[in-house]
C-alpha positions in Angstrom: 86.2 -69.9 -155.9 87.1 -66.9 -158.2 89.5 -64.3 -158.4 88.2 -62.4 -155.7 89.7 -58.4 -155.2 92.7 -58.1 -153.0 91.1 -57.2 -149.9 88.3 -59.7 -149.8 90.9 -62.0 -150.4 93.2 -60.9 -147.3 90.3 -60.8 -145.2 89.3 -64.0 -146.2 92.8 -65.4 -145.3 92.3 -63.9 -142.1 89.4 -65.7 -140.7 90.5 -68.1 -142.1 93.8 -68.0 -139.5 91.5 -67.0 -136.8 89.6 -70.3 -137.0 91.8 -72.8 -137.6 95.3 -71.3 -136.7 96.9 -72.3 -140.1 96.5 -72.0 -143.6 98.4 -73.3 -146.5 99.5 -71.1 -149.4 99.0 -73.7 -152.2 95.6 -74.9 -150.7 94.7 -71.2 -150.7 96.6 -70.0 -153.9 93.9 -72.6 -155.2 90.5 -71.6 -153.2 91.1 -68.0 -154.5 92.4 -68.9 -158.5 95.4 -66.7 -158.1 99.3 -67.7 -158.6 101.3 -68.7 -155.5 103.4 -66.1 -155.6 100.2 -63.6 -155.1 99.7 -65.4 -152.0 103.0 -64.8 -150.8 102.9 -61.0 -151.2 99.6 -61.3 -149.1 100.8 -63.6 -146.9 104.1 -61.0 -146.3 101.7 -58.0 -146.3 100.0 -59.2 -143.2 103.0 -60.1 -141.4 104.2 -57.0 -141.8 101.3 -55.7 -140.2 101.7 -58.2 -137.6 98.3 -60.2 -138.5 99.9 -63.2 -139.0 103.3 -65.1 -139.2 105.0 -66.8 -142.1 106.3 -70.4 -142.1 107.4 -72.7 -144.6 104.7 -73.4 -147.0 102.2 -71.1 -145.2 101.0 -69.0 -142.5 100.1 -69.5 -138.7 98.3 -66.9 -136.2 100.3 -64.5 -133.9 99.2 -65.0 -130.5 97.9 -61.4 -129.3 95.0 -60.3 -130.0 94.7 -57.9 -133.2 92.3 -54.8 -133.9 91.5 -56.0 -138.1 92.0 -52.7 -140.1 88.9 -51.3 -141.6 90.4 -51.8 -145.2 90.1 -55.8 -144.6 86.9 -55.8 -142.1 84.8 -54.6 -145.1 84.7 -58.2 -146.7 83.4 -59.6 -143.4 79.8 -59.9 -142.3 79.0 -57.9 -145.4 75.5 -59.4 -146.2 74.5 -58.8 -142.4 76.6 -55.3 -142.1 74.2 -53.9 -145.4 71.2 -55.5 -144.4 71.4 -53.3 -140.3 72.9 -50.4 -141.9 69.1 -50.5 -144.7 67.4 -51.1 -141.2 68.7 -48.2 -139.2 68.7 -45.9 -142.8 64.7 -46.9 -142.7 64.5 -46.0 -138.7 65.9 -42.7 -138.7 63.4 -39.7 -138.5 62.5 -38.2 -141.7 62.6 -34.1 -142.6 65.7 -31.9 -140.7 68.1 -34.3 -139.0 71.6 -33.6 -137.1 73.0 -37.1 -137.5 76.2 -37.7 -135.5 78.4 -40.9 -137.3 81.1 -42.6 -135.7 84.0 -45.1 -138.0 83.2 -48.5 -138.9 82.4 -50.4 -142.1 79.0 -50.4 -141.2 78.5 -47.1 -140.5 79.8 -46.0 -144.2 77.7 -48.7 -145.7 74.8 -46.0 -143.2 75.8 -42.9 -145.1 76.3 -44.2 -148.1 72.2 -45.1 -148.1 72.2 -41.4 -146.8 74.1 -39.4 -149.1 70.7 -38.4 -151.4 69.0 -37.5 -148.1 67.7 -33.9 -148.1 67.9 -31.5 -144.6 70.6 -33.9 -143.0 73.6 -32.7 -141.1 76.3 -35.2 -140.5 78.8 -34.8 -137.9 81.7 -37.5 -138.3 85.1 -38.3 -137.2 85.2 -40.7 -139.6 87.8 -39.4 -143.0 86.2 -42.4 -145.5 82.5 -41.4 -144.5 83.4 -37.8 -145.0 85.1 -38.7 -148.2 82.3 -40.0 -149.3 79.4 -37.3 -148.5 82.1 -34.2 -149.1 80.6 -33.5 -152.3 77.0 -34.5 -151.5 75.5 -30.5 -152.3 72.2 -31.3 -150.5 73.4 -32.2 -146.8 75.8 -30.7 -144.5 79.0 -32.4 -143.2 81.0 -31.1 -140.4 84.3 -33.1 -139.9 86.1 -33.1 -136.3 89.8 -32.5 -136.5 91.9 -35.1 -134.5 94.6 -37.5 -134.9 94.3 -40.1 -137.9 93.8 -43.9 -136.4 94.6 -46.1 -139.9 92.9 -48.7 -138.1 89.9 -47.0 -138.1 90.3 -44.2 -140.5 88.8 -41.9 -137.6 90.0 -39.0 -136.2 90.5 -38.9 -132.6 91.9 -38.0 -129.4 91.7 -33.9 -127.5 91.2 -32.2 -130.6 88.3 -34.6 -132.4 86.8 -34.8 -128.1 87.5 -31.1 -128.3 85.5 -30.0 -131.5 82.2 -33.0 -131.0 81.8 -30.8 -127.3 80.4 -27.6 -129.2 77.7 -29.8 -131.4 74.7 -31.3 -130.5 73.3 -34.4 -132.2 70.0 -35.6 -132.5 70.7 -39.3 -133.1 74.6 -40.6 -133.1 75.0 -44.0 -134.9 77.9 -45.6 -133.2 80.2 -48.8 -134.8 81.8 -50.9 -131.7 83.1 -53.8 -131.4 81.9 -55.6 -129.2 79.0 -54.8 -127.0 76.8 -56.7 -124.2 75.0 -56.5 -121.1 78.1 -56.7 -119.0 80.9 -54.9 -120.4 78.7 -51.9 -122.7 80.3 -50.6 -125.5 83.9 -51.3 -126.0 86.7 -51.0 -128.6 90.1 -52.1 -129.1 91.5 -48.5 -128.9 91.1 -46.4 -125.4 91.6 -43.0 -127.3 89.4 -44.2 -129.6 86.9 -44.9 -127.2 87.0 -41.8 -125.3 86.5 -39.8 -128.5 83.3 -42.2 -129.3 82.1 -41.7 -125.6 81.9 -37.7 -126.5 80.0 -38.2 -129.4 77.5 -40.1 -127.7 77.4 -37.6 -124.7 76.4 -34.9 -126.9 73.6 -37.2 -128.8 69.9 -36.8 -127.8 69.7 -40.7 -128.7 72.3 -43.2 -129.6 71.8 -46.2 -131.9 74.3 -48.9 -132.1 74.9 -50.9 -135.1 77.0 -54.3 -134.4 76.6 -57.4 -136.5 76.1 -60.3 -134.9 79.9 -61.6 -133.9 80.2 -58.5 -131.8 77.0 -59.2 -129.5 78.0 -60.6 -126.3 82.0 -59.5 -127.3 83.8 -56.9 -124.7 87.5 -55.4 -125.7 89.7 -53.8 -123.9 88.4 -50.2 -124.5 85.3 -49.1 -122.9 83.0 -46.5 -124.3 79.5 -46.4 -122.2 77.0 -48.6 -120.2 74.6 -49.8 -122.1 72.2 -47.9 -120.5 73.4 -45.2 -122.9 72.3 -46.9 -125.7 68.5 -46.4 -127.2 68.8 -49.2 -129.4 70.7 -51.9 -130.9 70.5 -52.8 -134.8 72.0 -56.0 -135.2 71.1 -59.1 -136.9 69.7 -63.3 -136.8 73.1 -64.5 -136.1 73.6 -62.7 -132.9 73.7 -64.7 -129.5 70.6 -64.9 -128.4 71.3 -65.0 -124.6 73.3 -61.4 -125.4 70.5 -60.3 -127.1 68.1 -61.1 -124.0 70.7 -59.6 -121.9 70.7 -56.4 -123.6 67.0 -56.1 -123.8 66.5 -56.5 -120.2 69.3 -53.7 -119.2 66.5 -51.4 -120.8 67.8 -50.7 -124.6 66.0 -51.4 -127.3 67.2 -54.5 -130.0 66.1 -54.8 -133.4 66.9 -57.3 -135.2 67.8 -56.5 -139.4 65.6 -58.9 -141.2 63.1 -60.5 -138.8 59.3 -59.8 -139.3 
């Protein structure tokens, strides 16, 4: 494989601990063309961060469950996070739009396929999505305040719940991770969640973008039923039995890709 960017690279070493529990820093110092000593530093970098622990020779997982920071989620799923985020950018209402957007790698792939869009006002407590339509002259952004999550890069908590309950949206676009039939829309963070939960409260219709590993997934954080939900974009790799699930609570699945 080549020299892939640093974050690809630790995301990749991620799933790769997630799978199989271990991984080797020679074995990977070769997969990835980079000097063993590179693979140290990545390897400490995520212990730091408690994603992993160090042994002799290589690197085993940590035995709680984690929350992946949005930095190293980016490299994961991509192909099937671009092709729902095209899919709900095509599904949105043309002409004069008030356009709520929650965090998530997902939903900045969304406004990124947005940012030439004429008439559209984005509400967002997300601080990369507003970063990247701040200086977009032809829409309107309006940013919540809130308390910085570096998880998420969102803003959240009284002041972010505070600001979303004086706006009204015509669609939110909301990034989870997990959803199903059972369990709704969930997150690892409860602040987080509550903060999403407003959003979606003050949204005429809510559209949920989730690539396939989060169908069927509930975390510890609970946002809404899925009887909130108007839709779900997702795409083929999602569990099919979660999918049916979902479709007979009432909300509406598309699946990115499928004729």
């Amino acid at each position: 494989m080549s020299s892939l960017r640093r974050a690809d690279r630790v995301s990749a070493i991620l799933e790769r601990v997630a799978s199989s529990g271990s991984v080797d820093a020679g074995h990977l110092a070769d997969e990835f063309a980079v000097s063993p000593a590179t693979i140290r530093r990545d390897l400490q970098v995520l212990e730091d961060q408690r994603l992993l622990s160090r042994t002799h020779g290589g690197a085993v997982a940590v035995d709680v469950a984690y929350e992946l920071p949005v930095r190293y989620r980016t490299g994961q799923h991509r192909e099937e996070k671009a092709l729902v985020a095209k899919t709900v950018a095509a599904l949105l209402p043309k002409g004069p739009l008030t356009l709520g957007l929650t965090g998530g790698t997902t939903t900045h792939l969304l406004a990124r396929l947005l940012a030439e869009r004429v008439d559209l006002t984005v509400v967002t407590n997300a601080l990369n999505i507003a970063a990247e339509l701040a200086l977009r002259p032809r829409l309107k952004l309006i940013m919540t305040g809130g308390v910085s999550r570096t998880q998420s890069y969102e803003l959240v908590g009284p002041i972010a719940d505070q600001a979303l309950k004086g706006l009204n949206m015509a669609v939110a676009v909301v990034g989870v991770d997990g959803i199903s039939a059972r369990g709704g829309l969930t997150t690892h963070d409860e602040i987080e969640a509550n903060t999403n939960a407003t959003m979606i409260r003050r949204a005429d219709r809510v559209i949920v973008v989730a690539d396939g590993s989060k169908v069927g997934k509930i975390c510890l954080a609970g946002i809404c039923p899925i009887t909130d939900v108007s839709m779900l974009v997702t795409d083929a790799s999602a569990d099919s039995v979660g999918v049916e699930a979902i479709r007979r609570a009432g909300t509406e699945v598309v699946v990115a890709g499928s004729a």
